[in-house]
C-alpha positions in Angstrom: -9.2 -6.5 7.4 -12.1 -7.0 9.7 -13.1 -4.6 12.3 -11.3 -6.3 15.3 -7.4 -5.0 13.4 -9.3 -1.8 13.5 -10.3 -1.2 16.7 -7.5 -3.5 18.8 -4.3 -1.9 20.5 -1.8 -3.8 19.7 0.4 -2.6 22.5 -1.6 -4.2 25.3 -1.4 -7.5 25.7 0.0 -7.1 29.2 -1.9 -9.5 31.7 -2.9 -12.2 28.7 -2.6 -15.6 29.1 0.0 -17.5 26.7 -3.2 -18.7 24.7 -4.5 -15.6 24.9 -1.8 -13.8 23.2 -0.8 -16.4 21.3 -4.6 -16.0 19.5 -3.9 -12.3 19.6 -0.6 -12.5 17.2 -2.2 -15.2 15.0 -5.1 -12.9 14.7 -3.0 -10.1 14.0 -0.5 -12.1 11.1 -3.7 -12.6 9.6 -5.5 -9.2 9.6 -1.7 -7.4 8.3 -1.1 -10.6 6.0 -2.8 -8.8 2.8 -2.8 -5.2 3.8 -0.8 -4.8 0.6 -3.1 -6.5 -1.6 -6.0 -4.6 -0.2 -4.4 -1.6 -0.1 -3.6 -2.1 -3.8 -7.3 -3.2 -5.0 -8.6 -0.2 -3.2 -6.9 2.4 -5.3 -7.3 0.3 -8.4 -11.2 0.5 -7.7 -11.0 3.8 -7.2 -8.7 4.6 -10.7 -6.1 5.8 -8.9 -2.5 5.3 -10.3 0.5 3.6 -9.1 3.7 5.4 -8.8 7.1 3.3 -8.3 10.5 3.1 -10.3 12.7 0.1 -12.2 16.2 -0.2 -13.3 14.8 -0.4 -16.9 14.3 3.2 -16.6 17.1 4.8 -14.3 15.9 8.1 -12.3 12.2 8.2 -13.4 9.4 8.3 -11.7 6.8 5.3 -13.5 3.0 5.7 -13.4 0.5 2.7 -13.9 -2.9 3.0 -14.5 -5.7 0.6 -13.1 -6.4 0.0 -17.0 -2.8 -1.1 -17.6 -1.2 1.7 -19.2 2.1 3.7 -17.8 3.9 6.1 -18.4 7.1 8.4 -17.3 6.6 11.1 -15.6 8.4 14.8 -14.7 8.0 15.8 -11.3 7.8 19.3 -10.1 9.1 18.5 -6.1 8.7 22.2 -5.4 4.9 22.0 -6.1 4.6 18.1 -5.9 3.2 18.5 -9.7 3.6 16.5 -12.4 4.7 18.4 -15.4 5.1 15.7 -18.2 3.9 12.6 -19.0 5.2 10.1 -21.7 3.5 6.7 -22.6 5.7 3.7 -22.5 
């Protein structure tokens, strides 16, 4: 995302010209376009892990490593802890 996403307020585009805010949105579709996929490289880089669930495994909580590896994991939710952790 370059600094112009960053710093623009995407609420004001009151008193644009059509071109203008038709440059704005197209702009903007292309800053947000790979948020995701940024977002996502940014915590591999930095060996954090990925947390999500699938069906294969009903009710557990999956962790993925930048490496590859996963696992199932226990959750404390009163201290936000994990408690267990089993390879898959």
């Amino acid at each position: 995302m370059n600094n112009y996403a960053r710093t623009t307020n995407y609420s004001q585009t009151t008193g644009m010209n059509k071109d203008e805010e038709n440059r704005f949105w197209e702009q903007f579709k292309k800053d947000h376009a790979n948020a995701g996929a940024l977002a996502a490289k940014a915590r591999d880089e930095a060996g954090l892990p990925m947390y999500y669930s699938d069906d294969a495994y009903p009710g557990k909580v999956l962790r993925k490593w930048p490496d590859g590896k996963k696992e199932v994991v226990e959750i404390d939710e009163k201290r936000g802890a994990i408690i267990s952790s089993t390879p898959i």
